[in-house]
N, C-alpha and C positions, 0 to 999 in steps of 0.2 A: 256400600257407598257408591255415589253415580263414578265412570269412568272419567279421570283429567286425560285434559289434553296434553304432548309432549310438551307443547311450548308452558302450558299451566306446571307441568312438573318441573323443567327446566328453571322457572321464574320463582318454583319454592324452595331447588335445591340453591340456588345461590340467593335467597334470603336465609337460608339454614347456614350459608358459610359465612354471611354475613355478620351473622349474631355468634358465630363460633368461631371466628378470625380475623383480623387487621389486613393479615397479607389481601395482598393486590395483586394484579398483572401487570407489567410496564405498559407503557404504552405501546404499540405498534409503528417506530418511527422508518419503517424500511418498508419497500414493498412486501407483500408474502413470497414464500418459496414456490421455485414454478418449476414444472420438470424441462430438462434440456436433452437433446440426443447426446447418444454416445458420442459423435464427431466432434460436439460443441463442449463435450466436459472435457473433452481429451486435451484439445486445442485450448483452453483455459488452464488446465494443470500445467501443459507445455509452458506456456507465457508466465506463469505464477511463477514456474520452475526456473525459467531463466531470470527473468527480476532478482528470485533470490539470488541466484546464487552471481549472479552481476552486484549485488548488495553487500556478499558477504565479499567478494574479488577486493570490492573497495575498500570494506574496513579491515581485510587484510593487510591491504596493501598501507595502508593509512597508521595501523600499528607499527608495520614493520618500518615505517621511514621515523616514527616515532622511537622504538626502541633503537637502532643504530645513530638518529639525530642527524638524519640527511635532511636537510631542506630543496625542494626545489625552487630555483631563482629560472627567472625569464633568459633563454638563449636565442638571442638574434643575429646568426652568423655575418646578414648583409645590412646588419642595423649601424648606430652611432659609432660604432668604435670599428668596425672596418672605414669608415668613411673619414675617416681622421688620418688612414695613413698613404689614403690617395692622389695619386696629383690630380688639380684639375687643367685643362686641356681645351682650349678654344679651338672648335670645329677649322678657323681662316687659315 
């Protein structure tokens, strides 16, 4: 038989999958994968790393006021209720 070309073999192997399968590929809704230097993966795992564990700090911390049943309330030491027991005082 005459020699196909790659792209002719290509366009038969996926009519061969075609008629031998339903599956699909998703779509591509992300850019493709790019390579990065070692500096710039490092410095991403670092930031990844803190996020989490700033993430997990909170829902620690979010449990544990939860199981003892502390609520935190707003503390205004120079708010309403110090100003209640002040005198006031005309400058003359």
């Amino acid at each position: 038989g005459s020699p196909i070309t790659s792209e002719e073999r290509r366009l038969r192997d996926k009519k061969h999958l075609n008629d031998i399968t339903a599956a699909r590929l998703p779509p591509l809704h992300h850019s493709p994968a790019k390579l990065l230097s070692l500096e710039e993966s490092i410095a991403i795992q670092i930031q990844q790393k803190e996020a989490y564990e700033e993430m997990q700090a909170k829902l620690a911390a979010q449990k544990l006021a939860e199981r003892l049943n502390i609520k935190m309330l707003r503390f205004e030491p120079e708010g309403q209720a110090s100003m209640q027991y002040r005198e006031v005082r005309d400058e003359d």
